[in-house]
Phi, psi and omega in degrees: 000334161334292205300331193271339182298294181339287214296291173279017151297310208275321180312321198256015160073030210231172170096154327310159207238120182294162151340309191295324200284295171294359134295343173262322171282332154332293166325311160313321233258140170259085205302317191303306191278358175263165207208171187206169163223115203278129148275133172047226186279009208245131164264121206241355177183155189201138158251160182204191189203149161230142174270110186299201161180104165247143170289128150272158162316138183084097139026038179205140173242141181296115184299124189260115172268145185237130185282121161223190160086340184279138181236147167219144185285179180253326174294344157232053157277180157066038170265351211069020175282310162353265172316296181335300211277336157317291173295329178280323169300314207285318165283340172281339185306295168342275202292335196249323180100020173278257199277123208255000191217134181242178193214141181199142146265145193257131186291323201230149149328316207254024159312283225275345182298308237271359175254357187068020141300117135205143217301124243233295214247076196266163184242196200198142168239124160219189207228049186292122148310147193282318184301326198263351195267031162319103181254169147271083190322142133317084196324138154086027177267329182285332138002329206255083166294120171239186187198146173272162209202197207191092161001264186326348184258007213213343206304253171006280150012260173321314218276332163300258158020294226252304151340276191315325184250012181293346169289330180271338165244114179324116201092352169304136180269158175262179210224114204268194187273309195328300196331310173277010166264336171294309157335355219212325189311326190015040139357088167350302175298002191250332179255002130084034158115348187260186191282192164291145195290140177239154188205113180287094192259157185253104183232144133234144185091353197065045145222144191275171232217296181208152176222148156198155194258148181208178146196175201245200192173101193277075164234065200106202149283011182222032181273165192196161175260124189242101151292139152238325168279113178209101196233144169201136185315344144198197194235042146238004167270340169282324175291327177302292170292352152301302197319302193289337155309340160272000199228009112054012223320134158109346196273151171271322181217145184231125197252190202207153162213154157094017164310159170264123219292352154245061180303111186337301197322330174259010161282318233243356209267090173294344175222103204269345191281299190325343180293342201045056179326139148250062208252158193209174189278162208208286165275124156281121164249149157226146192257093176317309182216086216308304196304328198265334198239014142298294186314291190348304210267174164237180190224155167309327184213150172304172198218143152169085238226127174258122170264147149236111200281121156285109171210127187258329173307316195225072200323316187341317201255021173269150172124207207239108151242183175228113150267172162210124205194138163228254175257000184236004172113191217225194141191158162223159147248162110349094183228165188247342160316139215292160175279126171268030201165147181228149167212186176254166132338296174317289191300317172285347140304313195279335174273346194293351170234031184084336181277333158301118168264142191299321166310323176270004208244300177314279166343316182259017159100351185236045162225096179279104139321097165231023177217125192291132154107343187282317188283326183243025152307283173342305175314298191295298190307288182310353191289163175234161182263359171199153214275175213263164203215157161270094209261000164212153174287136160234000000 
């Protein structure tokens, strides 16, 4: 597994990966599930998978293949080793009944689609300025105590913290145990130049509430505060650590990445355009097995709708199913009844969780109406009332 590490150090600019690193990575790694592609004896491009639980809309969560790990040497690209390792995950999920759902972050935009990924999830980046960090308190932020802390002495906390809010948003992953402890590992290769990871928990009553992890970068007239973490049980213990995290001494600015894009924070902002807001795609969903993972979900308004599915990739799932389904769960099937809509894979990756609406899919043309009244059954049924985040990189 040296050699799979390697391929992705070297595909991803990355590298050499101290001991400790490669040992956390190893550690990451699902050997049964990971797969390669050889020139002769030599391995030139690799994939893996880690086994998930992603959250859907209506509170439930799904079983997940988490794409990770893909690598092509620079030296075979544009060989099709790609597509090889694509096609071999995708038909062993098929073939085996595992996982009705795959999940990936995209290194480029324009990989995955051609694969039937599609973009599910966006994040937020932002940037506060100290002159801009004015908030709109909540009741009950004076209630709220925090305390700096030694990550690694909180592990249990957090993980509790993060359990708890893992249910409320659509695209959240649950967290096997290593995961919090990597969280927690503060590697040289994990701080880029910053300080040691700190980490603020947030109690009332002397029980914790909320946490976040940060670190800081002492340069000046340009020093800053780096959030990577911030989870918390309501939103005057979440505004109590924004405040302070924005309150800094010596910091100039305090950035964030990986938001959710309608994240309290920026309702809790009184002037959130000073934040410079950033958002870019963040989660890919695919639909393994269109019939297991419609079913999977619940839907917001009843449903009862014939997609006619397009997938050239993964033929199993082209043609006309029907779902039907509501707040109490669903079923799809195989019908010979007329379509009311034809879509892609790609597109119904891209609605499954609610943040992408099928209405806005129609509008650019890669969604077909062919029952008046069909695209915004769909819209409805499938929606979330918040919007759906990638809570950890995979």
């Amino acid at each position: 597994m040296l050699r799979f590490t390697e391929l992705d150090n070297i595909a991803f600019l990355e590298g050499p990966a101290s001991p400790e690193m490669v040992e956390w990575q190893l550690r990451f790694l699902e050997p049964e599930r990971s797969i390669g592609v050889f020139d002769g004896a030599t391995q030139v491009g690799g994939a893996s998978i880690f086994t998930m639980q992603l959250t859907v809309p209506e509170a439930r969560q799904v079983p997940m293949a988490g794409v990770t790990w893909v690598s092509v040497l620079p030296t075979h690209r544009r060989r099709g080793g790609l597509r090889k390792l694509m096609r071999h995950q995708l038909h062993t999920l098929h073939e085996t009944g595992a996982e009705p759902v795959a999940g990936l972050q995209a290194s480029q935009a324009a990989i995955y689609g051609r694969f039937g990924y599609g973009a599910a999830a966006r994040a937020a980046s932002l940037t506060v300025p100290r002159h801009a960090n004015a908030l709109r308190l909540p009741e009950g932020v004076d209630e709220v105590s925090l305390r700096l802390v030694e990550p690694a002495s909180v592990i249990d906390a957090c993980r509790e913290i993060y359990d708890r809010q893992v249910l409320r948003r659509p695209g959240m992953l649950g967290k096997p145990d290593w995961w919090y402890e990597f969280d927690v590992a503060d590697l040289d290769e994990m701080r880029g130049g910053h300080s040691k990871l700190r980490c603020v928990v947030a109690e009332r009553g002397g029980a914790s509430v909320g946490f976040a992890f940060y670190r800081t970068k002492a340069a000046g007239p340009n020093s800053q505060v780096h959030v990577s973490q911030t989870y918390a049980d309501d939103p005057a213990a979440y505004a109590a650590l924004w405040q302070m995290l924005l309150n800094v001494d010596l910091a100039q600015e305090t950035v964030t990445h990986e938001l959710p894009v309608d994240d309290p924070l920026l309702a809790l902002l009184e002037d959130p355009r000073s934040s410079n807001p950033v958002v870019k795609d963040a989660l890919y969903i695919r639909l393994v097995d269109v019939d297991r993972a419609l079913a999977a979900r619940r839907y917001a308004a009843p449903i009862d709708v014939v997609f006619d599915v397009v997938d050239e990739f993964c033929p199993w799932n082209a043609g006309r199913w029907r779902l039907v389904g509501d707040e109490k769960g669903a079923t799809c099937a195989r019908t010979e009844s007329v379509a009311d809509l034809r879509v892609g894979v790609r597109e119904l990756g891209s609605i499954y969780l609610g943040g992408v609406t099928a209405r806005a899919l129609e509008s650019a043309g890669q969604v077909v109406e062919h029952t008046s009244g069909a695209v915004r059954a769909v819209s409805r049924a499938f929606a979330s009332d918040i919007q759906p985040w990638l809570s950890l990189g995979i």
